[in-house]
C-alpha positions in Angstrom: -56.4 243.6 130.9 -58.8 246.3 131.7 -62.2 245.3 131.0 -63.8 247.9 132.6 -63.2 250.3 129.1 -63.9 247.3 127.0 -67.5 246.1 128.2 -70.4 247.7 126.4 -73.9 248.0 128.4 -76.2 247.4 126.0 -80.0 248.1 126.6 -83.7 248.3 124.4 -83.6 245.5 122.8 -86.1 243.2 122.1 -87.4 240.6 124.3 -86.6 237.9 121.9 -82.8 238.5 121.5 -80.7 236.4 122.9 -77.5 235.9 124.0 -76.5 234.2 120.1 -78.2 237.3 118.5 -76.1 239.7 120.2 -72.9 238.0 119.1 -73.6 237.8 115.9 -74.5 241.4 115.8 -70.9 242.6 117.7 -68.5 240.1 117.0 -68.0 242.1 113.4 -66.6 244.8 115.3 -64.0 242.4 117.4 -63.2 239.6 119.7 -65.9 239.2 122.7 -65.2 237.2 125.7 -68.4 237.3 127.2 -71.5 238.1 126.9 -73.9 239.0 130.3 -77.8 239.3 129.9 -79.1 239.5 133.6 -82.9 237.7 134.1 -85.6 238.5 135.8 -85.8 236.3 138.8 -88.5 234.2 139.1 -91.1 232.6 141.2 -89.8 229.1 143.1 -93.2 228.7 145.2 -93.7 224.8 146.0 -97.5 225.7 145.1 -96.5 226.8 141.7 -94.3 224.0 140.9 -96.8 221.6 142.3 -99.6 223.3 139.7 -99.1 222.0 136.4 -101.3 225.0 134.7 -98.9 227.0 136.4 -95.7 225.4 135.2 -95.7 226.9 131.8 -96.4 230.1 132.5 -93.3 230.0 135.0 -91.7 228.3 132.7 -92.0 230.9 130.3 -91.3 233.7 132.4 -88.4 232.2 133.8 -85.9 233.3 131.4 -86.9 236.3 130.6 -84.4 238.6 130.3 -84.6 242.4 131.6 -83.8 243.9 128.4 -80.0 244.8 128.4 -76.7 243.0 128.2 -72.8 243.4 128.8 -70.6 242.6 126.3 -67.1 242.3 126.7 -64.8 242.6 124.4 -60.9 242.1 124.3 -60.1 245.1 122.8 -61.2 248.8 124.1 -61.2 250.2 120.5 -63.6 247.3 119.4 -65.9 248.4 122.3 -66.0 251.5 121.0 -66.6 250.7 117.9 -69.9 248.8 118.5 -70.8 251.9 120.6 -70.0 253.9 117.5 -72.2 251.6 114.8 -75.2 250.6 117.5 -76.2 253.7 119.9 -78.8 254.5 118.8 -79.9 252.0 116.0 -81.7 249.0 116.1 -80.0 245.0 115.6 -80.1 243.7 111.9 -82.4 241.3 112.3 -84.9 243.9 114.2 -85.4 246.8 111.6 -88.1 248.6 111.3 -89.6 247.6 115.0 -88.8 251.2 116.7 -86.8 249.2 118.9 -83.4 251.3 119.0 -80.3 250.0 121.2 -78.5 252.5 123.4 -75.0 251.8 123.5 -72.3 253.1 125.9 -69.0 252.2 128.2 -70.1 250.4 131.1 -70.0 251.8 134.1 -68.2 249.9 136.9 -71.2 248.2 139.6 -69.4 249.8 143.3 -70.8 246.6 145.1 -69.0 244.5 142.8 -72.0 242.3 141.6 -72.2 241.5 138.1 -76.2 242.1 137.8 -77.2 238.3 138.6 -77.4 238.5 142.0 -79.3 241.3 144.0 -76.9 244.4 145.4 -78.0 242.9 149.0 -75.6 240.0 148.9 -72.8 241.6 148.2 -70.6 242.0 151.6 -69.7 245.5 150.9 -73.7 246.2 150.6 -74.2 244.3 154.2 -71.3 246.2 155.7 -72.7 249.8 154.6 -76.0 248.8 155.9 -76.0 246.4 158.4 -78.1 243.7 159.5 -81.2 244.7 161.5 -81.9 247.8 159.0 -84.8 245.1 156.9 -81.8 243.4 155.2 -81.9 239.7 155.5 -79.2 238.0 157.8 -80.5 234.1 157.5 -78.0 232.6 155.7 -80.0 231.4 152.8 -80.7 234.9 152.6 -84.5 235.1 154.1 -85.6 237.2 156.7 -85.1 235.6 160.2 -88.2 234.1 161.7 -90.4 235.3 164.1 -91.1 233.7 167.1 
């Protein structure tokens, strides 16, 4: 199956939506068989996890979502569909907020990452740009050490 024609990027939504609100806002249109909302990554400092006052603000912060999704659904025609009844109008639950969705085919990523993990750590990304250019080659992915 090509999913490429049948996953909607999905984007100006509110910061409360979640990954349940979406579905219950597409699945009238068809099947879905997933639904990806990329997060912001957050802050893993020893100091902050050590700071109680600190822990929930990170917390709170730590699944916060950047504000657009892909949803992919099993039919093509049910993609476009949703494109067709969303672009450009704002989720049920959300009326009257001035915050409207913008709706289209998603476009295929060409370093094959799905949005969770940085463009970096993809191999074709490394490849293109090699190591030694101020891309990290430690294999937990920090910059080597200086000595």
């Amino acid at each position: 199956m090509d999913t490429k024609k049948s996953t909607v990027y999905v984007a100006g939504f509110p910061a409360q939506v979640d990954e349940n609100q979406l579905l219950e806002a597409f699945v009238t249109f068809g099947d879905i068989l997933e639904i990806n909302i990329p997060h912001e990554p957050h802050e893993r400092d020893e100091d902050v996890l050590n700071d109680l006052s600190a822990y929930s603000t990170l917390t709170s912060t730590a699944t916060k979502h950047r504000g657009y999704a892909f949803i992919t659904f099993a039919n093509p025609a049910d993609a476009q569909e949703a494109i067709d009844n969303y672009d450009l109008n704002e989720l049920p639950a959300y009326r009257g907020q001035g915050k409207f969705l913008k709706c289209s085919i998603a476009a295929p990523n060409k370093y094959g990452t799905t949005g969770e993990k940085a463009v970096w750590e993809s191999e074709q990304w490394l490849q293109e740009h090699g190591a030694g250019k101020g891309t990290p080659t430690a294999a937990n992915g920090d910059a080597p050490a200086e000595a």
